[in-house]
N, C-alpha and C positions, 0 to 999 in steps of 0.2 A: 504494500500500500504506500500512499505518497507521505510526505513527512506531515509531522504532526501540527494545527495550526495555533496549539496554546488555544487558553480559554479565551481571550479576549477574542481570538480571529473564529472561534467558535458562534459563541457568542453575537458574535456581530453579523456571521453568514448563513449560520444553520440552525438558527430555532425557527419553528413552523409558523407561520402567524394562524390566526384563528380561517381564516377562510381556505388557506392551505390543508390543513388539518382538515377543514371539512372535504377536500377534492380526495382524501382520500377513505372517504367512507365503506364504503364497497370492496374495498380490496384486503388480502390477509396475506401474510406469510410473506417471504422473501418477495414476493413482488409487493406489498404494500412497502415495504423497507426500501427496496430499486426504486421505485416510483418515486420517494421522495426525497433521497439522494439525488437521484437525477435532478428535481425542482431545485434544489438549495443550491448541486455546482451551478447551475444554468443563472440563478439570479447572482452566485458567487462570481463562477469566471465569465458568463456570457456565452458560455456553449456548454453542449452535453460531453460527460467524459467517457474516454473514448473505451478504458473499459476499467476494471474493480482500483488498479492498482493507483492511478490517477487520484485516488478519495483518501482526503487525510482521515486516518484511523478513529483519532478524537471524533471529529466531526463525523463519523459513522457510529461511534457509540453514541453519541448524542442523540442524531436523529433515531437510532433505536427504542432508543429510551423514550424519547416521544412518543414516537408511534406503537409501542408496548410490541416488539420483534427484538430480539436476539441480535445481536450483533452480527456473530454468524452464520445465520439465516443468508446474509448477502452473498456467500459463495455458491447459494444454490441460485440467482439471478446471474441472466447469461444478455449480458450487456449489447448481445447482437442479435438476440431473438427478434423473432415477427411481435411480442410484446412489449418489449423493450423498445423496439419502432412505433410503434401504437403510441405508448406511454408519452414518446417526445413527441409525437404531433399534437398528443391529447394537451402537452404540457405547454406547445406554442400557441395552442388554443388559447388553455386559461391564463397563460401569463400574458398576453399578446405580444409575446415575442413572434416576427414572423421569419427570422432567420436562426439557426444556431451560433452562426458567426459573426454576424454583427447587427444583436438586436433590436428592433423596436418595439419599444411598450407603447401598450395606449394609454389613452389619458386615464381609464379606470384602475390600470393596472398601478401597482404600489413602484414609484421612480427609488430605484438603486443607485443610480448614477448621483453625485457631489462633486 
């Protein structure tokens, strides 16, 4: 996995907000954990990673713990599935990002950018 980002950088990119938390109602297990790893790098670096090792470790216990899944749950999410694809369109959707590589949010969406 990628290096650790300290609590501040946790912190600051990987807690769920309340309407995030709600996109993931419906989902269990290693894929509710991918799903929202994937949300948090994508408003962190602005694009989806490209596959597990990319995810600082912290910030993957973190959002565990949010979403009540196991840490390790995330080695059964396979970062290049036909769900895994879903998941990011699903996620350019609700964030209105319409690229992975160089975002645009809409105006409902919560501005990351300072």
């Amino acid at each position: 996995m990628g290096r650790d980002l300290g609590l501040d950088g946790v912190v600051d990119h990987f807690i769920l907000s309340g309407d995030e938390a709600g996109w993931l109602r419906n989902i269990t297990g290693a894929t509710r954990l991918g799903f929202a790893v994937q949300l948090k790098f994508l408003t962190w670096r602005g694009r989806f990673p490209g596959m597990r090792l990319e995810l600082p470790p912290d910030a993957v216990e973190h959002v565990a713990e949010q979403v009540g899944v196991a840490a390790s749950e995330l080695e059964a999410y396979d970062f290049t599935s036909r769900a895994a694809k879903r998941h990011r369109s699903e996620l350019r959707d609700l964030t209105g990002c319409t690229s992975a590589r160089r975002p645009t949010w809409s105006s409902s969406s919560r501005t990351w950018w300072t």
